[in-house]
C-alpha positions in Angstrom: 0.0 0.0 0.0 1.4 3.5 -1.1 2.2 5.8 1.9 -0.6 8.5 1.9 -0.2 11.9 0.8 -0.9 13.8 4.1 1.1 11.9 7.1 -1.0 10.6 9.5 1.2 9.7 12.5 3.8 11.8 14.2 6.0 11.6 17.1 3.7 13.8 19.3 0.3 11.6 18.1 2.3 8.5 19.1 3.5 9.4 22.6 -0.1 11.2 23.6 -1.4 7.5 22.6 0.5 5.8 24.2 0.5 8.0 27.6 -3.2 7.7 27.1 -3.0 3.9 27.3 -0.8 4.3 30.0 -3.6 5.7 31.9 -6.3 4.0 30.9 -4.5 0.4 31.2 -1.4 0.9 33.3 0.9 -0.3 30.4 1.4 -0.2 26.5 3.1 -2.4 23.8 4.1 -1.4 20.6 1.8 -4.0 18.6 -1.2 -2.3 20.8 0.3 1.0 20.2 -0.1 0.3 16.6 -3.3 -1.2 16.8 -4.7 2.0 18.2 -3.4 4.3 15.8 -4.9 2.0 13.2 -1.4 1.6 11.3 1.1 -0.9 11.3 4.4 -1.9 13.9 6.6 -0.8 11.2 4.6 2.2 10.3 5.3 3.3 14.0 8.9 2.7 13.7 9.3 5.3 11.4 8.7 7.6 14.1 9.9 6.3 17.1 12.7 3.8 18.0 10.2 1.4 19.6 8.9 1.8 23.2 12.2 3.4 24.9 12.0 6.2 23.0 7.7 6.0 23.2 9.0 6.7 26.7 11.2 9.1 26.4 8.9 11.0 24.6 6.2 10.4 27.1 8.6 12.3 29.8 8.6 15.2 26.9 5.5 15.5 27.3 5.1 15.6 30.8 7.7 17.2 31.8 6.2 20.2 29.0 3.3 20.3 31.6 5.8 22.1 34.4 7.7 24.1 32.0 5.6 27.4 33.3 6.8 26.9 36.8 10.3 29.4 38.1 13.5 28.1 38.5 12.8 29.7 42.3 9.5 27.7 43.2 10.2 24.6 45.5 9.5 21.5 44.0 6.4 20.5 46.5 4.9 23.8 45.3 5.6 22.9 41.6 4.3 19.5 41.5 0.8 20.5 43.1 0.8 23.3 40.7 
């Protein structure tokens, strides 16, 4: 099957997926990854190295959430924020 003309995946699609199995289920693999996304395994290797960096990315995005928070704000304060 030809590759379409407007990508469908990206990085950022596949780790929000993935962190939203991760909290729905408590886990993800890369075959149910796929599955989700409707596309093949190897479709998602094109984006990602596999799970490791899934979960690297997943970090990304996580950490992103506490980017708005000083450099001077204690940590307690920052994670409740």
């Amino acid at each position: 099957m030809p590759r379409p003309s407007q990508p469908i995946l990206s990085r950022e699609l596949i780790c929000r997926t993935a962190l939203n199995l991760l909290d729905r289920t408590g886990r993800f693999t890369v075959p149910e990854l796929a599955q989700k996304l409707g596309v093949s395994v190897s479709s998602l290797y094109h984006h990602v190295a596999g799970r490791a960096e899934s979960g690297e990315g997943i970090r990304g995005l996580l950490a992103g959430r506490f980017t708005s928070i000083g450099d001077d704000t204690p940590w307690a304060a920052g994670v409740a924020a």
